[in-house]
N, C-alpha and C positions, 0 to 999 in steps of 0.2 A: 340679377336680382339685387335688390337690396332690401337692409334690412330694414324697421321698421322702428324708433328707439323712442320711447318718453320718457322725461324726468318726472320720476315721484319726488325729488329735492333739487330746488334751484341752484344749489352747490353745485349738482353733480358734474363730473368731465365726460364728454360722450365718447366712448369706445373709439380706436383710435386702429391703424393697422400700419406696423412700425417700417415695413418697406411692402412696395405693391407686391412682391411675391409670398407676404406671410400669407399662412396658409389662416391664421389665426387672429381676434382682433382683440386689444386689451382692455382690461376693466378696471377701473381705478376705485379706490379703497374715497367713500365721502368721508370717512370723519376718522382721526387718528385713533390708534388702540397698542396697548401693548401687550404681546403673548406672553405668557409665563411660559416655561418648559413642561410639556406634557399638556399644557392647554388648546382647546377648542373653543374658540368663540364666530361666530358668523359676522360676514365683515360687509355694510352694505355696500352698493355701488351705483347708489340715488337713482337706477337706470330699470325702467320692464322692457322688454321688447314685446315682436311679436313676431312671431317663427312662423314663414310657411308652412301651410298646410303640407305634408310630405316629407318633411323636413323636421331635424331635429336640432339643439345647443347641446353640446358636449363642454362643461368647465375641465377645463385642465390648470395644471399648476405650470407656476411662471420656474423654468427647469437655472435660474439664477438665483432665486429665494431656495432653492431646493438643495444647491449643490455650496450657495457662500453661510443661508442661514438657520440649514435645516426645517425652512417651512415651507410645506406642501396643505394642498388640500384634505382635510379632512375623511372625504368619500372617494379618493383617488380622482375619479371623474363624477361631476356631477352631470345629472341631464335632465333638460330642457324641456317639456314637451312644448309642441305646437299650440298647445289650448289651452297653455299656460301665459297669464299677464300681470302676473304680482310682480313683487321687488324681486332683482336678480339680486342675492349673497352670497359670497363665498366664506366658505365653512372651512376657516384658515388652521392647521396644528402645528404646532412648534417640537419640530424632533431634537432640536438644537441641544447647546448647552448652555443657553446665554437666554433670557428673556430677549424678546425682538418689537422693536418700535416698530410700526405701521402706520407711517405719516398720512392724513389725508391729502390724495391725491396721488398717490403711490399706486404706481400697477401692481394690482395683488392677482390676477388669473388671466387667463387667454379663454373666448369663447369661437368656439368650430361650429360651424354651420354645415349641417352632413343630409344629404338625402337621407330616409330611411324607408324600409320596408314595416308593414305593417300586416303580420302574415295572421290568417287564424289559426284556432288552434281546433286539432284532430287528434281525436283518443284512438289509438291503436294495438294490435296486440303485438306484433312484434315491428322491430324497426329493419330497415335497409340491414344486408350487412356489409364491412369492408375492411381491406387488412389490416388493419390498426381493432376495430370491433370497440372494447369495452376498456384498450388499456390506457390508464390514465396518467397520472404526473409521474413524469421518467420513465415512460413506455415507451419512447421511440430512441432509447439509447441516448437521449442528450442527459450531459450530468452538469 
């Protein structure tokens, strides 16, 4: 499969995948920005694709901006749909302690390309039961 990419900006760098076994393929920041601490701003990446049908884009954050300059994505993961073909953004927050430059041209996120299911949905009255049931964060003994 491949994907499928257009520039919405003749700037833009085409998503790139840093050795053939990433799982993952990066997306580069078109125009410079700098985060304050505590700031959200969406950072474009002059690029739409267009996602198989079946298929969906998961943004993930680049887990090096995360750990040298406390920036992550905003929504943890964003996602993709299929029938989706606007501008891809990433919606970049600075946990840091330092404002953080974002040079254009800078890989700001990694985008996954995942099968997905697309199940319907059924109103029921009770559900399945199973040994675990109803208990939730910190119910299976992990602390």
């Amino acid at each position: 499969m491949n994907l499928s990419v257009k520039r919405t900006n003749e700037a833009a760098i085409l998503p790139t995948r840093a050795t053939p076994g990433s799982a993952a393929i990066d997306l580069y920041a078109l125009n410079s920005v700098t985060l304050y601490v505590g700031q959200r701003v969406p950072v474009d990446t002059g690029i739409a694709v267009a996602i198989p049908e079946g298929y969906a884009g998961f943004l993930h954050s680049r887990s090096g901006h995360g750990l040298k300059h406390g920036v992550t994505l905003a929504n943890s993961v964003g996602v993709i749909d299929s029938d989706y073909r606007g501008p891809l953004k990433a919606v970049l927050v600075n946990h840091g302690q330092l404002p953080y430059h974002v040079a254009a041209g800078e890989r700001i996120a990694q985008l996954v390309i995942q099968a997905v299911e697309t199940p319907g949905v059924t109103l029921v009255d009770e559900l399945p039961e199973t040994v675990r049931g109803a208990g939730g964060f910190g119910s299976t003994g992990v602390k």
